[in-house]
C-alpha positions in Angstrom: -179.0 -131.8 9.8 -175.4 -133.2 9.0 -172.9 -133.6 11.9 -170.0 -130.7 12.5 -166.5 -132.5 12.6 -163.8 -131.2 14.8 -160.9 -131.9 13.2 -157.7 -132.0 15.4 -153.9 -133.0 15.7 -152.5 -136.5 15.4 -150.4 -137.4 18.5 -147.6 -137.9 15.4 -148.2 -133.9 14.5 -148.6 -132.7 18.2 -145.1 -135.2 18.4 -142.7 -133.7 15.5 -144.0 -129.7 16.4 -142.8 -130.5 19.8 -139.5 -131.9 18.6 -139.3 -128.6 16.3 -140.1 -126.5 19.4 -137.5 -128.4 21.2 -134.5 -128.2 18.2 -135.1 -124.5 18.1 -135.1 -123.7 21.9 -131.7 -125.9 21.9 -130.4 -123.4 19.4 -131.1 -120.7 20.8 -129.5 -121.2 24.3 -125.9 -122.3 22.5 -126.2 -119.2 20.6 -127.0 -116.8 23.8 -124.6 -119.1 25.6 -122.3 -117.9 22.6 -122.5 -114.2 23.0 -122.2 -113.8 26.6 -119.2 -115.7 26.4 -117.7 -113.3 23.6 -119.0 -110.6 25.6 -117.2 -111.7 28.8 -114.1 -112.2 26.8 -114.2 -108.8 25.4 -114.6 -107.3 28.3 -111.6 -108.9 30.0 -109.7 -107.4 27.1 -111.3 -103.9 27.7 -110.1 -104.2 31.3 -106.8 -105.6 30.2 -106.2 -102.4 27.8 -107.2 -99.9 30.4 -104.9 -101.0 33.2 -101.9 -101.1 30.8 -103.3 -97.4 29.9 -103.0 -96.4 33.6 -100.2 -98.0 34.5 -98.3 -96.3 31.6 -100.2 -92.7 32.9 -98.7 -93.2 36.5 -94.9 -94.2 35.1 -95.4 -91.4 33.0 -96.1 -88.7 36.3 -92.4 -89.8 37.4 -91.0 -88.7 34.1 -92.5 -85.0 34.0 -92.2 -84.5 38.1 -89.9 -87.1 40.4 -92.1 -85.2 43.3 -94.9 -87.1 42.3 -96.8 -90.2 43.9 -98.1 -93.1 41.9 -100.4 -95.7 42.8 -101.9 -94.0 45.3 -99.0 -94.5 47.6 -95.2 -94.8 45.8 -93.1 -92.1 45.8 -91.3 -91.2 42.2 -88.1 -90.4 43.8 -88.1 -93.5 45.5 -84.9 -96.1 45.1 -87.1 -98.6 44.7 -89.5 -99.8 41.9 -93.5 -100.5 42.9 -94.0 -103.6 43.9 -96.6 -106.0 42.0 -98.6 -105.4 45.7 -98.7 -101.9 45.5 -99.7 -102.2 41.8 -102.5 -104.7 42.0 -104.2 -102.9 45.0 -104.4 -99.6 43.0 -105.5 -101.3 39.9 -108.9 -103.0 42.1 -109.2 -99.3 43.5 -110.3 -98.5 39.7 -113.6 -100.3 40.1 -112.8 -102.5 37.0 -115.4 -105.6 37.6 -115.1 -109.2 36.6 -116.7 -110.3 33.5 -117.4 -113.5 34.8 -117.3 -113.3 38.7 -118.2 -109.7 40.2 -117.2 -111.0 43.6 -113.7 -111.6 42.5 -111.1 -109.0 41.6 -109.5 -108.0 38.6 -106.1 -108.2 39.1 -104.9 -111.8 40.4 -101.9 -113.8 40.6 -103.5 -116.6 38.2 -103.8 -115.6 35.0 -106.3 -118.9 35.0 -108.7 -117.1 37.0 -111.5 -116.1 34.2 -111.3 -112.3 34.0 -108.3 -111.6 35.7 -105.5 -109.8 35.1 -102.3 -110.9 36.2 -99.6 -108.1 36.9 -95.7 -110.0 37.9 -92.2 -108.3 37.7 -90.4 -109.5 34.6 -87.0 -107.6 35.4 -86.6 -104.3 37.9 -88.9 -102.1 37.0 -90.6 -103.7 33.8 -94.0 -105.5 34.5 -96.0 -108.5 32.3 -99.7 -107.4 32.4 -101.4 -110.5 31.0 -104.9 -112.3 30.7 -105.3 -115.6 29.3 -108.3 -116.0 26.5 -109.8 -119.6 27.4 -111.9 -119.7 24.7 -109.1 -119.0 22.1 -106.6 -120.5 24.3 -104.0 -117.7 23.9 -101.9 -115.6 26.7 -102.0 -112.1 25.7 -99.3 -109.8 27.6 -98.1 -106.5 27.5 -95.0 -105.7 28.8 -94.8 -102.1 30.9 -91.3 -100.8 31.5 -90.6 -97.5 34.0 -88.2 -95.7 35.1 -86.6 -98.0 36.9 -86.0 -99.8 34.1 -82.6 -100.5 32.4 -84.7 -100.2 29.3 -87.8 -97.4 29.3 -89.2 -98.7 26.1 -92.8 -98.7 24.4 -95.3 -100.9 26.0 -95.3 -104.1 23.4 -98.0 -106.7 23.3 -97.0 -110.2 22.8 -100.0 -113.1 21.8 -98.8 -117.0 22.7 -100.5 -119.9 22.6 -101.6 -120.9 26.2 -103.9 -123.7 27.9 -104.6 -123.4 31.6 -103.9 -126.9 33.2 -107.3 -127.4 34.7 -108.9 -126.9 31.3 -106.1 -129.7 29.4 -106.4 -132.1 32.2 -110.2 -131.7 32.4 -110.3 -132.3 28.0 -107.9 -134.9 27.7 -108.9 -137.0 30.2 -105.0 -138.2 30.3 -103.2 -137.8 33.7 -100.0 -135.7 34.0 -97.1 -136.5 34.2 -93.5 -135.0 34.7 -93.1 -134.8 31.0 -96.3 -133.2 30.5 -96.3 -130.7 33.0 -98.4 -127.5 33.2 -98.2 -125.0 36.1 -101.3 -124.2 38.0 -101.7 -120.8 36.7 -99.1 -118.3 34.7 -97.9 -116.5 37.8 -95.1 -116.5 40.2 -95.0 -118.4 43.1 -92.5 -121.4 45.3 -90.8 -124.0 42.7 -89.7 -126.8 44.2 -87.3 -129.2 41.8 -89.1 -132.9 42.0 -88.2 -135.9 40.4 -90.9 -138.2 38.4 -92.4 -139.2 41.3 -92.8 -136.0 42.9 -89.5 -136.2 45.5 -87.7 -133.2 45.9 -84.0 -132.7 45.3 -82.5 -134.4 48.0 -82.4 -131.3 50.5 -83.5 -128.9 48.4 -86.5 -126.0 49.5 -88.8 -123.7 48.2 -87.6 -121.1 46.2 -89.0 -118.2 44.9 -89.7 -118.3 41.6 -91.6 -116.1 38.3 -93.3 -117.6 35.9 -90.3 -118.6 33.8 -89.0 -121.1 36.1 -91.7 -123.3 35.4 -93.1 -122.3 31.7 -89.6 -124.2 30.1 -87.9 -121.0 29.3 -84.6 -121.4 31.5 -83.5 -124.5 30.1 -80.0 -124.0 30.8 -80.4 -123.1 34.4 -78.9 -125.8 36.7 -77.8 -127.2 40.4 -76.0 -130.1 41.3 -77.5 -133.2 43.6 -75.4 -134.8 46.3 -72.9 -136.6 43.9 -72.0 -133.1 42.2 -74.2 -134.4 39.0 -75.6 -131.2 37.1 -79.7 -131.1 37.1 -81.7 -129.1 34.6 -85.0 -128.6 35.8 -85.6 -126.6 33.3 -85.3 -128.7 30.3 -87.4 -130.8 27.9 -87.3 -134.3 29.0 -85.6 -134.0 31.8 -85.8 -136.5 34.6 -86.2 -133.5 37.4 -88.8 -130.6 37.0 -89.2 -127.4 38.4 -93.0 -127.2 39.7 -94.8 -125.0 41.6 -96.3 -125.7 45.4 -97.4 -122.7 46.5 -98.5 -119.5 44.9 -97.9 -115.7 45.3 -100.2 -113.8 47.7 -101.8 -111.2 46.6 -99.3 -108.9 47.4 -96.6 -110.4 45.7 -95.0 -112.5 49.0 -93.8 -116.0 48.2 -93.4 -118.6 51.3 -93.3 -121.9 51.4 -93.7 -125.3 53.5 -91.0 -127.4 51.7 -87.7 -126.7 53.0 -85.3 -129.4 53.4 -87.1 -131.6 51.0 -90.1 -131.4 53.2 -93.0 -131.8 50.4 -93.9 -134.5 47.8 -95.8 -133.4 44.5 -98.1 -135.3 42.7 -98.4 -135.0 38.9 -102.1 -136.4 38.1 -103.9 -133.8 40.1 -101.3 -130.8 40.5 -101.1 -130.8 44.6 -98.8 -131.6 46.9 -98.3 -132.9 50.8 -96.0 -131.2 53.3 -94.4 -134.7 54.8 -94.0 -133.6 58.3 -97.8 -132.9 59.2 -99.0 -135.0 56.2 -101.3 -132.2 54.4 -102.5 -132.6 50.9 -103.0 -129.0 49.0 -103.8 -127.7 45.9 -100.6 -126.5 44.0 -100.7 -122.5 43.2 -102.7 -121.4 46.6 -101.0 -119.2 48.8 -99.9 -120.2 52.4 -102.2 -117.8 53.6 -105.6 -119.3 50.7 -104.8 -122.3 51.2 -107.2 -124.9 52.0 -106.6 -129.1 52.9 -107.5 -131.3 49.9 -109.4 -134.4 51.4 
């Protein structure tokens, strides 16, 4: 009776399937990785377009009764405009959730922060609602006016080209410098005017400052150093730069540790030390977020 041979796989066959296995596996985690990402993204815009839709809604109460409350908690016949605070805390009592994080909220300071929504005062009474689109590294803002506004005109969306700093420093590899400056996020907070190695204006403090002061766009701003010399912090290549220590809270309070020249800002890594206790932080975290850098 002839033998029965068993034929079976070469360790070279068993070898390339698994490498085939291994190829097509690889290709499809990049491509899930792919959507979720898109998905996240779009949902940060979703959340994006339905705050500016009920912020508009609220301004719009104080138009058709000044008897009215918005926000939960402002009076329309109020003097005074809502502040960012009052804004933000009714937009994360919408239950909007975080794309990416569902244990952080939606409206933040740092426009940085993936899935936020940053809400800051660009004049009285007219707000920039922004979120910044890391994948496509754009800033998309739309600009609310109200009431209080000198101008009550038709919401506008605006798309720039925007990088956060933690994601240029972390692809370039390169170290910043006073020339290359980026802000920690695209929000308000305390600008401190530093020289190009981090020393403030002799006597100078923290000052309150929006975004502007330290995006480049108030290049012909100035103040004058102990000699009477004019200093533009504001413009390109200058030898003194308006940089932000610490942030905004979040309900739109600015403080800060570096009166009379009391703080030194380092470039490379975006923090800076308050001189008289000798404290490293983070640049961009609120007094009260705060936390010591080792």
């Amino acid at each position: 009776m002839p033998k029965k041979i068993v034929k079976g796989f070469t360790l070279i066959e068993l070898l390339v399937v698994m490498a085939i296995i291994s190829i097509l596996s690889g290709a499809g985690v990049v491509a899930y990785n792919g959507y979720t990402s898109a998905a996240k993204e779009t949902a940060t815009k979703a959340n994006h377009t339905k705050i500016v839709n009920n912020m508009e809604s609220e301004f719009a109460k104080c138009k058709l009764d000044k008897g009215s409350k918005i926000f939960n908690s402002h009076n329309c016949n109020s003097t005074n405009r809502p502040s960012t605070g009052t804004i933000n805390n009714y937009v994360n009592s919408l239950g909007l959730k975080n794309p990416y994080d569902k244990t952080q909220k939606v409206a933040q300071s740092d426009v940085c922060t993936s899935g936020s929504i940053a809400i800051t005062e660009k004049e009285v009474g007219s707000y920039n609602v922004a979120y910044a689109s890391i994948k496509k590294k754009k800033k998309h803002t739309s600009l609310v006016s109200s009431g209080w506004s000198e101008n009550y005109s038709k919401t506008k969306t605006t798309s720039v080209a925007y990088t956060c700093a933690s994601s240029a420093s972390a692809s370039s590899g390169s170290k910043q410098t006073i020339y290359t400056y980026k802000p920690p996020h695209g929000g308000p907070g305390a600008g401190i005017i530093v020289d190009e190695n981090g020393n403030m204006l002799s006597g100078g403090g923290g000052h309150a400052c929006n975004a502007d002061c330290f995006n480049g766009t108030m290049p012909n701003w100035y103040t004058t150093d102990a000699n009477g010399n004019k200093i533009y912090p504001g413009r390109v290549g200058s030898k003194w730069r308006w940089v932000m220590a610490e942030g905004a809270s979040a309900s739109g309070n600015i403080a800060s540790s570096c009166n009379g020249g009391n703080c030194k800002y380092n470039f490379s890594n975006n923090t800076y030390t308050v001189l008289n206790s000798g404290v490293t932080y983070k640049a961009g975290e609120s007094i009260a977020n705060r936390k010591a850098v080792p």
